[in-house]
Backbone as a ProteinNet text record, in pm:
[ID]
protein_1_A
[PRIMARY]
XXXXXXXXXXXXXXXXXXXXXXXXXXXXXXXXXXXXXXXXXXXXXXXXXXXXXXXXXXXXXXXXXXXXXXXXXXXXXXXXXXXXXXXXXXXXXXXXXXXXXXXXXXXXXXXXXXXXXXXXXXXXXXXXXXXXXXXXXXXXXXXXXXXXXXXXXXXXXXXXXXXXXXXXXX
[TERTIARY]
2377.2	2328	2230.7	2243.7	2140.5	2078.3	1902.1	1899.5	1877.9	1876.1	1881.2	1749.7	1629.3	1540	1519.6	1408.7	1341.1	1298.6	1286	1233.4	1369.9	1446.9	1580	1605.3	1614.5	1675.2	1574.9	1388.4	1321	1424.3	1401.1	1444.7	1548.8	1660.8	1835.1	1810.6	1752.6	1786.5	1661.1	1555.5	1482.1	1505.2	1602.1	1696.5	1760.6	1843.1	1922.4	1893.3	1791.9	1708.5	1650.1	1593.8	1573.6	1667.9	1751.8	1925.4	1972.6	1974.8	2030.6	1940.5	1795.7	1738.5	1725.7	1733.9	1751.3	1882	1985.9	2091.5	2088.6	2028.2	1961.9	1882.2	1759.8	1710.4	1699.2	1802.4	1861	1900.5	2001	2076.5	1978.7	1818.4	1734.9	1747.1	1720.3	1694	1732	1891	2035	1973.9	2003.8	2015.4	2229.4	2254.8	2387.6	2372.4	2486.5	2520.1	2647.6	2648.6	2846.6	2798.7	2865.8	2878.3	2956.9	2956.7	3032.6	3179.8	3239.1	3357.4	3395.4	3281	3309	3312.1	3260.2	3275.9	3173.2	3172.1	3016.1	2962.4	2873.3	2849	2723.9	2717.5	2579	2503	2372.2	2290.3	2150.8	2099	1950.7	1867.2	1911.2	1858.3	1900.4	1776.3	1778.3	1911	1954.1	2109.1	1985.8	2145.4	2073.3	2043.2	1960.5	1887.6	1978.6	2078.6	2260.4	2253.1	2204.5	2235.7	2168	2242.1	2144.3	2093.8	1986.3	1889	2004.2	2110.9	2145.1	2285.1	2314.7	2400.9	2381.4	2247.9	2176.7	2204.5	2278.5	2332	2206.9	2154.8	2119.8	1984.3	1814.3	1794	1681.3	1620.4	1486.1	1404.4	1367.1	1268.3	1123.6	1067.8	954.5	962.9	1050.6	1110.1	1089	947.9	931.8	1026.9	1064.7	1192.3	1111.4	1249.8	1237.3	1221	1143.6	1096	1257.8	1279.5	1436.6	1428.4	1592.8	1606.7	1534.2	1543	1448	1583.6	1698.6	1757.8	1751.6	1735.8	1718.9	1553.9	1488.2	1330.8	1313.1	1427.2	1378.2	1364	1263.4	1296.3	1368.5	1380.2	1463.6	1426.5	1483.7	1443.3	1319.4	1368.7	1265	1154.7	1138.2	1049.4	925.5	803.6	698.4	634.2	628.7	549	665.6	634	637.1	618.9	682.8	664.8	550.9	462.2	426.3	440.6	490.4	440.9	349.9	282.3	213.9	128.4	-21.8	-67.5	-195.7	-204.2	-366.3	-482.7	-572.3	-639.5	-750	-799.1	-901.7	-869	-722	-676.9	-703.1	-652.8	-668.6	-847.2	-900.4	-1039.4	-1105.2	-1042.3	-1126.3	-1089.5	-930.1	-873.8	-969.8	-977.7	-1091.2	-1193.3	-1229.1	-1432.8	-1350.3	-1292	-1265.9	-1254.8	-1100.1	-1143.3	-1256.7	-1356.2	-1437.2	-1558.7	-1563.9	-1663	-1638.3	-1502.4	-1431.3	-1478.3	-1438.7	-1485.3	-1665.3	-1736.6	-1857.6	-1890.9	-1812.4	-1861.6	-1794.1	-1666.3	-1663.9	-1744.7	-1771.8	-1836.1	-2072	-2048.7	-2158.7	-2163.6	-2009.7	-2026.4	-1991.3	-1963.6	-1937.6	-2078.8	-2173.6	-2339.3	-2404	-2382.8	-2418.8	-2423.5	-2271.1	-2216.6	-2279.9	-2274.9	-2324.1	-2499.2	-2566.3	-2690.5	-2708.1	-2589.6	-2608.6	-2569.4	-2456.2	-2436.9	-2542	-2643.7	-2756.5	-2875.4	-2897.1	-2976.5	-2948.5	-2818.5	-2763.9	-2779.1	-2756.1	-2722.1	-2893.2	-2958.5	-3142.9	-3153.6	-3133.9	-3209.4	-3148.4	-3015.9	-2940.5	-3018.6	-3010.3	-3104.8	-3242.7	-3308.9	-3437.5	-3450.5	-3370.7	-3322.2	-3280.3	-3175.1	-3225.9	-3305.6	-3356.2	-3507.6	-3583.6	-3642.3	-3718.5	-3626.3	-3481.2	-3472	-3466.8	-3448.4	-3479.1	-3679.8	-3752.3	-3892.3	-3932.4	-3927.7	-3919.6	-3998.7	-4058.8	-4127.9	-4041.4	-4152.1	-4061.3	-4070.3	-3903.3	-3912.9	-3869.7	-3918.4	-3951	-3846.5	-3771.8	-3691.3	-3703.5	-3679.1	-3680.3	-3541.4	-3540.2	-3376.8	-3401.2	-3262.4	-3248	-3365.1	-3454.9	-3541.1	-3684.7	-3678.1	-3812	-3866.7	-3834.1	-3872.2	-3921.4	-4027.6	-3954.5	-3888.2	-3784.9	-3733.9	-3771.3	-3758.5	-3761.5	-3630.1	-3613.5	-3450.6	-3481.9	-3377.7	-3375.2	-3328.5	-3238.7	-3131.7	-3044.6	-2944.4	-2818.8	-2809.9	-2921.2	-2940.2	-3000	-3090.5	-3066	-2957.6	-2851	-2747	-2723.6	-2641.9	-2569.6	-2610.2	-2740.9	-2820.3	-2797	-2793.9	-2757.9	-2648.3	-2530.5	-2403	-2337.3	-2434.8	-2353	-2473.4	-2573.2	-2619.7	-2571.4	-2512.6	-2422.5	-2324.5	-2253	-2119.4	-2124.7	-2275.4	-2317.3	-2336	-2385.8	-2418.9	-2249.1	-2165.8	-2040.9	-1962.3	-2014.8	-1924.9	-2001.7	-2129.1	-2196.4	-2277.5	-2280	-2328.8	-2240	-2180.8	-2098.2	-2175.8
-2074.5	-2136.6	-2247	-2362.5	-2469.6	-2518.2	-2559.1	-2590.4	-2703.7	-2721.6	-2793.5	-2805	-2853.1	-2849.7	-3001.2	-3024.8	-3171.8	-3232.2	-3107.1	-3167.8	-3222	-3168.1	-3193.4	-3329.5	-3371.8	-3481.1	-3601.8	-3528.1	-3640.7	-3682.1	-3552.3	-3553	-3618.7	-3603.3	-3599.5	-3802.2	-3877.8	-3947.8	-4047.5	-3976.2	-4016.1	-4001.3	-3864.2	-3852.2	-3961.6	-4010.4	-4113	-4231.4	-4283.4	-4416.6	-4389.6	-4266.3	-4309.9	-4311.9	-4222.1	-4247.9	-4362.4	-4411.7	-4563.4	-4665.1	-4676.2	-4750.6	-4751.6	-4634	-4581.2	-4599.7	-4682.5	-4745.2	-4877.4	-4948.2	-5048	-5148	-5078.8	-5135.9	-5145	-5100.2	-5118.1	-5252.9	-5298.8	-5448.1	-5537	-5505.5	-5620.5	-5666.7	-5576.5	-5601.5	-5617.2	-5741.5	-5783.5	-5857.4	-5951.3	-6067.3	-6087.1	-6221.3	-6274.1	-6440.4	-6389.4	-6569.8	-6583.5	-6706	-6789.7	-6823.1	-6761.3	-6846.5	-6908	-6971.6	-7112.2	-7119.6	-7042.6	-6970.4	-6954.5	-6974.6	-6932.6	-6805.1	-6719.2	-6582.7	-6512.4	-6481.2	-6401.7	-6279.1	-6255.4	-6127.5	-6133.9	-5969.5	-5891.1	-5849	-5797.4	-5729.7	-5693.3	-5592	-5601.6	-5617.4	-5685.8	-5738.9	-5910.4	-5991.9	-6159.6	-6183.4	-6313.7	-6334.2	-6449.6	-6420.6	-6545.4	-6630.9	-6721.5	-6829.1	-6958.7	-6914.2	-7019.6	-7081.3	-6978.7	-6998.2	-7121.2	-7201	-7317.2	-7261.5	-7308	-7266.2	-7268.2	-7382.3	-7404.9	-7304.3	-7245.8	-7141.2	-6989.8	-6977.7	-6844.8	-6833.6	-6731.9	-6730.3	-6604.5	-6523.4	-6429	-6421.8	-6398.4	-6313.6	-6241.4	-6079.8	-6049.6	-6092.8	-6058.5	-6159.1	-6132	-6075.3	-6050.8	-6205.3	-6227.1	-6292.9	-6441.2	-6476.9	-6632	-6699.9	-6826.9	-6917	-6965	-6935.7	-6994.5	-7141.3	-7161.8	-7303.4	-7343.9	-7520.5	-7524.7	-7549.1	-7570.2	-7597.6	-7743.2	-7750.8	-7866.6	-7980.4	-7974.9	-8035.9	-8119.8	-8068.6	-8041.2	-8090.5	-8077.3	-8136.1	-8223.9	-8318.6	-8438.4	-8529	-8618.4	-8702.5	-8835.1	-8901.3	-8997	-9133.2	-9211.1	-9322.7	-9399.9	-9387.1	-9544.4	-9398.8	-9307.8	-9183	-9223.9	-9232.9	-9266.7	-9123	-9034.6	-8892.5	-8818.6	-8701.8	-8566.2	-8487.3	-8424.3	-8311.4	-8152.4	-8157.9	-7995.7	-7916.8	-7799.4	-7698	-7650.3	-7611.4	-7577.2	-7435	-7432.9	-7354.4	-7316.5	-7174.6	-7160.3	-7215.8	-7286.5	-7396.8	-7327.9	-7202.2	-7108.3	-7124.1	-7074.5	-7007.8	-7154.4	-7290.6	-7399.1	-7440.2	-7407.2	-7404.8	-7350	-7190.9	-7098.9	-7166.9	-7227.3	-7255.9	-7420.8	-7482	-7599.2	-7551.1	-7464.3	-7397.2	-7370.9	-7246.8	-7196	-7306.9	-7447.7	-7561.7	-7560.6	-7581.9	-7696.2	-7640.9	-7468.4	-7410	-7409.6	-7372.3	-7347	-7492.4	-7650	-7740.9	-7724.8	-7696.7	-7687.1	-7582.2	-7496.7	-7372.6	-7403.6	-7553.3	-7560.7	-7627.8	-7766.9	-7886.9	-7825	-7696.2	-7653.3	-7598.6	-7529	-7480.4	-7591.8	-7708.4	-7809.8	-7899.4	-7914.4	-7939.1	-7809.5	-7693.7	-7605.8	-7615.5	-7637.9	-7665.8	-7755.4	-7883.6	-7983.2	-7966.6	-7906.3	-7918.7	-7809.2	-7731.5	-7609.8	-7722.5	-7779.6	-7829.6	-7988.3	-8064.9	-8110.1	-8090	-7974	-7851.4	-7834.6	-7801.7	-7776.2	-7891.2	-7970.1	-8139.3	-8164.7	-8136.2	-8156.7	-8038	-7919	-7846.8	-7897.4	-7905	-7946.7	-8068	-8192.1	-8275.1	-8251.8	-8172.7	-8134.4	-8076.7	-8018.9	-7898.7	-7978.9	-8044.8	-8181.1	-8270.5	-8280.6	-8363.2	-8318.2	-8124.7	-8049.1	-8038.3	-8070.7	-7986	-8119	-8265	-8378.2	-8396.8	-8341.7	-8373.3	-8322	-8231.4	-8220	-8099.5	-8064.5	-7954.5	-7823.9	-7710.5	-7571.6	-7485.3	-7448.3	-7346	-7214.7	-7145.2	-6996.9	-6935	-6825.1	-6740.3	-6616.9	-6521.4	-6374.1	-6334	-6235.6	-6152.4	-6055	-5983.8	-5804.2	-5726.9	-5711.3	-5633.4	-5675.3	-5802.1	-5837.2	-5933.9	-5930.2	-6040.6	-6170.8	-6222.9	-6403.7	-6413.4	-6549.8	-6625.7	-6747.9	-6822.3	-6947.9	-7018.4	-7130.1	-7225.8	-7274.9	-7273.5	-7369.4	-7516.5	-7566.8	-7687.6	-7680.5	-7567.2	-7524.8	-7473	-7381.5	-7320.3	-7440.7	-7535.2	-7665.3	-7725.7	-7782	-7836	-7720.3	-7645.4	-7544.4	-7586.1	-7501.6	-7546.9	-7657.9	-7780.4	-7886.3	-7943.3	-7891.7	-7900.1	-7813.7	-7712.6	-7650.1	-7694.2	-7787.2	-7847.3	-7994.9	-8044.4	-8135.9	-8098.3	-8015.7	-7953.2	-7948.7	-7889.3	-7894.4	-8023.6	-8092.3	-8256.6	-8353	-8280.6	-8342.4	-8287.8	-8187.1	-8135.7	-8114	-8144.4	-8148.7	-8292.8	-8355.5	-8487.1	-8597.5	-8618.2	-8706.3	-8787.7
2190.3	2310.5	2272.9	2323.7	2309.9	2433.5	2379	2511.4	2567.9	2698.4	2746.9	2886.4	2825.6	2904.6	2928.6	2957.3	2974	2854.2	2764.2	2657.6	2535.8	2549.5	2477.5	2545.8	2658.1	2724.5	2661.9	2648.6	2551	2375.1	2313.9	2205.2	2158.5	2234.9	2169.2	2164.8	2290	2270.1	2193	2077.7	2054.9	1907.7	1845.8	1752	1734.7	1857.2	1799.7	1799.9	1826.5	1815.7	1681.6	1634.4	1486.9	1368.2	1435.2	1312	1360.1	1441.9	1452.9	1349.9	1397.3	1275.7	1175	1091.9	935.6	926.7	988.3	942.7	954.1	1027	1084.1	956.5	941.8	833	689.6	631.9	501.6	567.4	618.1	654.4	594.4	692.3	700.1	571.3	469.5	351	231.8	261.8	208.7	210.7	78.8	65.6	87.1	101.5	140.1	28.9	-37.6	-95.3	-150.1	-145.3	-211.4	-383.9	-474.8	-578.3	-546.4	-759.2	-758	-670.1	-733.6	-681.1	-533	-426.3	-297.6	-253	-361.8	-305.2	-234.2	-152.8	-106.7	-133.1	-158.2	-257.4	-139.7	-130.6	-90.8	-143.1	-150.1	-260.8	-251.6	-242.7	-198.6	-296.1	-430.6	-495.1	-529	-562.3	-522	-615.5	-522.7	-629	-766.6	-870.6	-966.3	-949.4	-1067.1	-1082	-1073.1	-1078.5	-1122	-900.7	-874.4	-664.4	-634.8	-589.7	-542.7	-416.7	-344.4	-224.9	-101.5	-103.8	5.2	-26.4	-79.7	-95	-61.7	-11	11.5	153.3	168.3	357.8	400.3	352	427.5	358.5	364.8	283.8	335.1	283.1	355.8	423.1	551.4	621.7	598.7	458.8	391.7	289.1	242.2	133.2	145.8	96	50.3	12.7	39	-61.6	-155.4	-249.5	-406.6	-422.1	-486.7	-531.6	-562	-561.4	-573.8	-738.1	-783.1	-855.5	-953.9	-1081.4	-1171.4	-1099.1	-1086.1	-1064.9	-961	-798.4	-692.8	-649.2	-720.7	-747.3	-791.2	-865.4	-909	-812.8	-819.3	-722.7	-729.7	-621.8	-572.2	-685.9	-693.5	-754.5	-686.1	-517.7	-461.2	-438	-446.3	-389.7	-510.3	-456.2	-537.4	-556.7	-435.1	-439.2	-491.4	-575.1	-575.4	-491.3	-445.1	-325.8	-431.4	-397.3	-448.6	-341.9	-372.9	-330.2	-246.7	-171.4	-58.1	-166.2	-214.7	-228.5	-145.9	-142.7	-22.9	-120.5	-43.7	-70.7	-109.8	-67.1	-159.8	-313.7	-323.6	-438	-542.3	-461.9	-561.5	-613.5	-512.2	-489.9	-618.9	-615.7	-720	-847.2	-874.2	-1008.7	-1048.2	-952	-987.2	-1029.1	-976.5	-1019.4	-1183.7	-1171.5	-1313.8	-1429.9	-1372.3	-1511.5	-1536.1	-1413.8	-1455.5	-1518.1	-1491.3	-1538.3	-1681.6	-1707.4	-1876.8	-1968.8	-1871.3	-1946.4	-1980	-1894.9	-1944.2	-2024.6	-2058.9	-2171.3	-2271.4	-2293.2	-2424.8	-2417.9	-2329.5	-2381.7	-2458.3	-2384.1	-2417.3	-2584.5	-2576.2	-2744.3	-2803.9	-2782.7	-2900.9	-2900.5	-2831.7	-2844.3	-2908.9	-2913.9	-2970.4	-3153.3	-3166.6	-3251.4	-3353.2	-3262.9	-3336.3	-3373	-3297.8	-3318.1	-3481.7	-3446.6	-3592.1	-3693.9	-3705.4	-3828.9	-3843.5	-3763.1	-3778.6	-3825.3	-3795.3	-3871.7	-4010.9	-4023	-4180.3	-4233	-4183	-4253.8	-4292.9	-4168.2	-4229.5	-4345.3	-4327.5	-4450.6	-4588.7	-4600.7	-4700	-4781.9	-4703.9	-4737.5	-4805.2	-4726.7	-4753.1	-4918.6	-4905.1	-5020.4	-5147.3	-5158.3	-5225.1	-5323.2	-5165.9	-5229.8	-5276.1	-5264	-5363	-5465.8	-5467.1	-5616.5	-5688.4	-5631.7	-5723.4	-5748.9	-5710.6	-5724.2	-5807.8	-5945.5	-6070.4	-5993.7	-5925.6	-5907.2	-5983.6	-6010.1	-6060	-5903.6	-5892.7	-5797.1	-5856.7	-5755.2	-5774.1	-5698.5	-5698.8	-5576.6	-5640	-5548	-5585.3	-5612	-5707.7	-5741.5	-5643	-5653.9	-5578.8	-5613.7	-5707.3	-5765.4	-5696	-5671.7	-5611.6	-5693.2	-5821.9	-5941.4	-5903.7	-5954.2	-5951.2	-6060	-6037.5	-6142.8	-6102	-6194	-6207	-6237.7	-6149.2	-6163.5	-6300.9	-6375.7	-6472.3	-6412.1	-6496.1	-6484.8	-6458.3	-6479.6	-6488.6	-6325.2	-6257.1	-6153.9	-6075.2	-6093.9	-6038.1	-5973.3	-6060.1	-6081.5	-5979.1	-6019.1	-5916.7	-5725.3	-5754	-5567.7	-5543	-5649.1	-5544.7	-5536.4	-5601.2	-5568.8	-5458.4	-5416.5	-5293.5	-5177.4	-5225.7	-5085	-5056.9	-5151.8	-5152.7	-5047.9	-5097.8	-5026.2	-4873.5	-4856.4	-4729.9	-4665.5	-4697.5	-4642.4	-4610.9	-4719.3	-4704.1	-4568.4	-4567.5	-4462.2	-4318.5	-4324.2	-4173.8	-4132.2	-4241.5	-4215.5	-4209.4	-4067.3	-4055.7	-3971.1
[MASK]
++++++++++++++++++++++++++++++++++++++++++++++++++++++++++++++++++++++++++++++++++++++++++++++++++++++++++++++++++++++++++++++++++++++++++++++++++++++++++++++++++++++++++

């Protein structure tokens, strides 16, 4: 026995309004297109990259269009503009801040930069000129010692403060 109250007469036809749409909306969400060939193919996944735009008969109505083809984008001979794209103007907004912040954090590390190897280029120099002033210098070993430079240890220090001047004093 089934029944048949007021509330069944809600139900039965509230059953079939939702089995009708759970057949319903799978459709929405076909894409439809012709290849080369003329053939039309269905698919609820996007056809290939090979589809020109104007070959796309059907597709999701969630579903942005594809930028067109490089082909299809070139422009005209007498055409002076480029067509871009349409982006939200925040989003271009934030990507300007970001260059322009990125250009100032290199242009900051390459003044950084330069002021280190100016520095080097002054001590180098400096360094130098005490070891040409006949003066005796003194440095400590691992032990704590002094030594004293000879000539040989001369020569040496100022061939790698040389080295230095060559390569930061431009």
């Amino acid at each position: 026995m089934t029944p048949t109250g007021p509330t069944m007469r809600i139900v039965r036809p509230l059953f079939s309004l939702v089995c009708l749409l759970a057949l319903v909306l799978p459709v929405q969400a076909q894409w439809k297109w012709k290849d080369a060939k003329g053939q039309v193919h269905v698919s609820d996944i996007p056809p290939p990259r090979e589809v020109q735009d104007k070959d796309i008969l059907q597709r999701p109505n969630a579903v942005l269009r594809r930028a067109p083809a490089a082909s299809a984008a070139a422009p005209e001979v007498g055409s002076s503009a480029v067509a871009k794209p349409r982006l939200d103007p925040e989003l271009e907004a934030r990507k300007v801040k970001a260059d322009a912040e990125q250009k100032l954090k290199a242009k900051a590390d390459e003044d950084k930069l330069a002021a280190q190897r100016a520095e080097n280029c002054q001590r180098a120099r400096q360094q130098i000129a005490t070891l040409n002033s006949g003066q005796r210098i003194v440095r400590f070993n691992a032990k704590g010692e002094r030594e004293y430079l000879d000539d040989a240890a001369r020569a040496q220090e100022g061939q790698a403060a040389q080295r230095v001047i060559d390569s930061d004093c431009r």
